[in-house]
N, C-alpha and C positions, 0 to 999 in steps of 0.2 A: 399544582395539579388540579384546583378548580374542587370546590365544595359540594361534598357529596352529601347534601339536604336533600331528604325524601331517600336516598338510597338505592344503590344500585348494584344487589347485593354481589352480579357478575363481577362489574368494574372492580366492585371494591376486594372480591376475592383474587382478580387478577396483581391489582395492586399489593395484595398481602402476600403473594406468591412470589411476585416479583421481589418482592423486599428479603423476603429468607431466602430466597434462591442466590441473589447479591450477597447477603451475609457467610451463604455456607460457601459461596465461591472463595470466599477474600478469607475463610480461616480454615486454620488447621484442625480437623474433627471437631467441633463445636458440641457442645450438650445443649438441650432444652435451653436448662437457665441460661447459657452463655448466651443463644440465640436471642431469647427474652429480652435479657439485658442490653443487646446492639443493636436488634430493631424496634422497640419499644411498644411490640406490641403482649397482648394478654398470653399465657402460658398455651389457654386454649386454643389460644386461634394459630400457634407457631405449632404444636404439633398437630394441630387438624391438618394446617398447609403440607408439612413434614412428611404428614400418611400420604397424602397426596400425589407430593413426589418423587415419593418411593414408587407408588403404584403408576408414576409415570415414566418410570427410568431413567429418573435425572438427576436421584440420591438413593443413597443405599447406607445401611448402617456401618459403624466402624468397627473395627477391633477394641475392648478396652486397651487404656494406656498400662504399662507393664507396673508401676505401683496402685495403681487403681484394683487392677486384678489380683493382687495378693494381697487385698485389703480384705476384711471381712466382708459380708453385706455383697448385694448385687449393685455393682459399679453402675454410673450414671450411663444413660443411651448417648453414645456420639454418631455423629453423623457426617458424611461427604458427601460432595459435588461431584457428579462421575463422567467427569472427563469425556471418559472411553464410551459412553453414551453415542456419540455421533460425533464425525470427523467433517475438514472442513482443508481444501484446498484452494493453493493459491497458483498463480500460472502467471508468467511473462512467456507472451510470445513476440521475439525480436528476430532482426534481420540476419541474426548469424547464431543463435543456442533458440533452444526452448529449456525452459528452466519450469520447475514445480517443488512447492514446499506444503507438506502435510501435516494436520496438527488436529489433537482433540479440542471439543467445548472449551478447554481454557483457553486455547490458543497458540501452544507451548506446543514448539516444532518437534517434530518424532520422525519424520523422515523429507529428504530431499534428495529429487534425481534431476538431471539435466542432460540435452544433447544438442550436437553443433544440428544442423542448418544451414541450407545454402543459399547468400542471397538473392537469386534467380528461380528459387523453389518457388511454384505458382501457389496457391492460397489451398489447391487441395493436397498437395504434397506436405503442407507448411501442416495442415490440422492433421494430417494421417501421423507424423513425427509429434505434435502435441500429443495424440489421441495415446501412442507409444511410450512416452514417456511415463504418463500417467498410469498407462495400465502397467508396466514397471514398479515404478513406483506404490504402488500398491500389493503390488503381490509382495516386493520387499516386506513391507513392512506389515505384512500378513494382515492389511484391513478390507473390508468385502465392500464391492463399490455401491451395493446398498446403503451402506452406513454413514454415506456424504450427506451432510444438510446442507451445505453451500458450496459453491465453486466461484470463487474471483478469478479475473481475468486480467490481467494489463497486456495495453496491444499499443501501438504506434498510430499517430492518426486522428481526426475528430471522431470521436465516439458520441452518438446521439442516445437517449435516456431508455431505448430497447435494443441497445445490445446493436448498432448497426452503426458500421464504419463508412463516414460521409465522405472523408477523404483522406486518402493516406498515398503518400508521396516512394512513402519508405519499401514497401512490403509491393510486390507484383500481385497484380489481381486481388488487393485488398480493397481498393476503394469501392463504395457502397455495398458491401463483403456483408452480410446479416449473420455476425462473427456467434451471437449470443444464440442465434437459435440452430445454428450447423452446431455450434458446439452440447448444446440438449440435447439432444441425437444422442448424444453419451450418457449423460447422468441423468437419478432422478430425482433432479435438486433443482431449487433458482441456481441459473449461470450469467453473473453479472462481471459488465465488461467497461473496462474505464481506459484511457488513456495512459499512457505508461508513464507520461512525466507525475500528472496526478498521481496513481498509486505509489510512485517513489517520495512525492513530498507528504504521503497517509506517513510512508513508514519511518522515515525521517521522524516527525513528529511522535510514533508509537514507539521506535527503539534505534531513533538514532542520533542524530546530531541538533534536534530537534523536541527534545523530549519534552523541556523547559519554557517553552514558546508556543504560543498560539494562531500569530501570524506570521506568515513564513512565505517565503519563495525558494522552490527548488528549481534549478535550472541545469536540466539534463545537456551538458554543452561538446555538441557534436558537430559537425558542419552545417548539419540546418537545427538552431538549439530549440527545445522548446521550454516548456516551464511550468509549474502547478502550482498552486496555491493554498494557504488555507488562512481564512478570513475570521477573525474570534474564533479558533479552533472549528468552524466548519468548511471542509471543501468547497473551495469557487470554480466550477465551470463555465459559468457565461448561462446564456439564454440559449443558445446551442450545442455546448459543450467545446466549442473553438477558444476558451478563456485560454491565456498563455503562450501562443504560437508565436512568440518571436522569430521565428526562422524567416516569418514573412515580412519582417519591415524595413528589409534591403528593398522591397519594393516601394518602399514612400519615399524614393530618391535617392537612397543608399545604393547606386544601378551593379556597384562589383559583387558578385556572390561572394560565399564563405569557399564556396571551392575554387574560388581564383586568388581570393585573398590569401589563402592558407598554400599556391600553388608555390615550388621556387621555379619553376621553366613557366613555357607559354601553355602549358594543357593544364584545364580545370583538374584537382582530383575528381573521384569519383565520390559521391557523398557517403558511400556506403564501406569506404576501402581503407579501413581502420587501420591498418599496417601502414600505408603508404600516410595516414596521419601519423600515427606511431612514429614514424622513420623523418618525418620533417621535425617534431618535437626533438629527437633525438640528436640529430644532426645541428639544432638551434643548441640544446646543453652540451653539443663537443665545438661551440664555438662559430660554426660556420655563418657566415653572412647574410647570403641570402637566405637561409633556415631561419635566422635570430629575426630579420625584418617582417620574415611570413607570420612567423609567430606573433611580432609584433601587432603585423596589421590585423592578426585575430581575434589580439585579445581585445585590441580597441573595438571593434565591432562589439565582440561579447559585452566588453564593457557598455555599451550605447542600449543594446537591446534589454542586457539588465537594468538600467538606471532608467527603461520608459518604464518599466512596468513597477518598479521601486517610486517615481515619481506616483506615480496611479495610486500605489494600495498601501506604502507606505509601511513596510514588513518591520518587525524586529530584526529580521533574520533573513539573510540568503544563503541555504545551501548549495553548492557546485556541487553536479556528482555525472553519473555518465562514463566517459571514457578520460575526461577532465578531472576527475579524482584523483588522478595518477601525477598529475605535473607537477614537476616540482614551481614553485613561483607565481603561481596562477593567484595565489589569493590577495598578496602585495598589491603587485599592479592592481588589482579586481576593487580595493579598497582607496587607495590614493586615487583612483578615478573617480570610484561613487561618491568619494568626497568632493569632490572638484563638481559634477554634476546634481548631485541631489541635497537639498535644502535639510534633511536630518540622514545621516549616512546610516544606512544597518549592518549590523555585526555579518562577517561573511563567514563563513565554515566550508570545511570541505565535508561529503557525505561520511557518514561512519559504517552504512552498511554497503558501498561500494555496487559491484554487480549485481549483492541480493536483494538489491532493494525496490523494483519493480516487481518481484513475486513475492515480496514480502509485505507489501502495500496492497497487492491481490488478497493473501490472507485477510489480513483485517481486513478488506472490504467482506470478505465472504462472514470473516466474525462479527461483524455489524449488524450484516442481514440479520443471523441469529438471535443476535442480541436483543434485535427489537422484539422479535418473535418470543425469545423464551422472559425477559425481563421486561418486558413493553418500555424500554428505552424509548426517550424521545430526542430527536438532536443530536443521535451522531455522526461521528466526523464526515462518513458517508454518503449522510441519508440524503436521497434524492427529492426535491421539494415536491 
């Protein structure tokens, strides 16, 4: 944290704040002395912090514990982290739902609503059904849209460092879509907006299949796949936010797309027509022929696009997730390839948090923001350089 000789007495109160604010998060009602003893700091300066943050809404005292209080004597002061302080939303908006997950200051989900979507909805129809949802979802769960300190976003697409979609293939009338600032219009919060493979390989790594790993590849595998990363436990984007995009390196020579590879007749799918993938998957596990070769020819692709970017960064770990979650066999083939191709092979997984894992990776990002703000965090998984 860099030596604070001559002293700086803001710095160093923010730092002493941030360290009990950490400690009352992580326990159960703590007292003074417990406080004392976990952050190392003087009696006096943990309850100065203490009054502090009480008079800033961010702790509140506790109940005594029920032998405490039928003890003689005036039981010790406990104290809690209050959650309920300020809330904090996450959002995936995709090509067929919008989905939303809502959570106080710890993080810990209190309510989720979601609705379909059409994929021909133009980009104002697409945020009028976001903007719906949310306001849904809030009223559920009886919170005042005041009380947002962040709002994450996962969207489809390059996402640039203000919230603004360079290019998005997926989504009508999303491309250079300035998604973060249509969506402030709503809240009075930061609204930060990330790529949806990114926010799926945050949440992978925060509660999913991923917990245990630092460097990781998630690879949302769809017909045009893309992919996120995280490098020493922090988020890699690139220099523009286009890090991951393997859907495009059918064009370094690879000339068949994914929707001809995955076709059984002479007509491409449609990359957006999840049923008519569904129904080719299906018809390859009752046997069928040309089903079983389409399949075939996709997984090898998939397999190619994952094993560039495994040869590049060189993961512990690649999770499959997306609409690829679901197959049965996907991971087999997915490993006796990477072995065959890559010089150290990484463990392959399928996602653990399925569909909610692009609004669940939007959380964290919005808990992030926070985090820097109220515990002056440096380096999370997040943070944008």
């Amino acid at each position: 944290m860099g030596q604070l000789t001559g002293g700086d007495p803001s710095l160093l109160r923010r730092i002493n704040s941030a360290v009990v604010l950490h400690a009352l998060r992580s326990a159960d009602a703590p007292t003074l002395t417990d406080l004392t003893r976990v952050t190392g700091l003087s009696r006096p300066t943990v309850e100065g912090v203490v009054e502090g943050l009480i008079g800033a809404g961010l702790v509140v005292e506790a109940p005594a514990e029920d032998g405490e209080a039928r003890r003689q004597g005036r039981p010790a002061r406990r104290f809690r982290f209050r959650a309920e302080a300020g809330h904090l939303l996450g959002i995936e908006i995709g090509p067929h739902r919008i989905a939303a997950l809502l959570s106080g200051l710890d993080g810990r989900i209190i309510g989720a609503g979601s609705r379909d979507v059409c994929e021909t909805a133009s980009s104002d129809e697409r945020l009028e059904r976001t903007r719906a949802v949310v306001a849904d979802l809030l009223r559920r769960a009886g919170v005042p849209r005041g009380s947002l300190r962040a709002v994450g976003v996962g969207s489809p697409g390059i996402v640039e460092a203000d919230g603004t979609v360079r290019l998005c293939t997926a989504l009508p009338g999303w491309t250079g879509l300035p998604l973060a600032e249509r969506l402030r219009r709503s809240f009075r919060c930061p609204v930060l907006v990330e790529n949806d493979a990114n926010t799926a390989a945050v949440a992978e790594h925060w509660k999913g299949s991923a917990t245990d790993s630092d460097d990781i590849v998630f690879v949302m595998a769809g017909l045009s796949p893309g992919a996120g990363s995280l490098i020493g436990g922090r988020l890699h984007r690139g220099y523009g936010g286009a890090a991951g995009e393997i859907g495009a390196l059918h064009l370094l020579g690879r000339d068949v797309t994914p929707e001809r590879l995955l076709s059984t007749t002479d007509e491409p799918l449609h990359p957006l027509d999840e049923q008519a993938v569904a129904d080719v998957f299906a018809h390859a596990r009752n046997g069928d022929e040309q089903a079983v070769a389409a399949v075939d020819r996709f997984i090898q692709r998939l397999v190619h696009d994952v094993a560039a970017l495994v040869l590049a960064l060189d993961p512990e770990l690649v999770v499959v997730g997306g609409w690829a979650a679901g197959l049965d066999g996907v991971l087999e083939p997915l490993r006796n390839e990477l072995a065959r191709y890559c010089l150290r092979p990484p463990r392959v997984a399928l996602s653990l948090l399925g569909e909610a894992a692009v609004a669940t990776g939007a959380l964290r990002l919005a808990l992030d923001h926070v985090e820097e703000q109220l515990f002056a965090v440096e380096g999370t998984v997040t943070a944008r350089r």
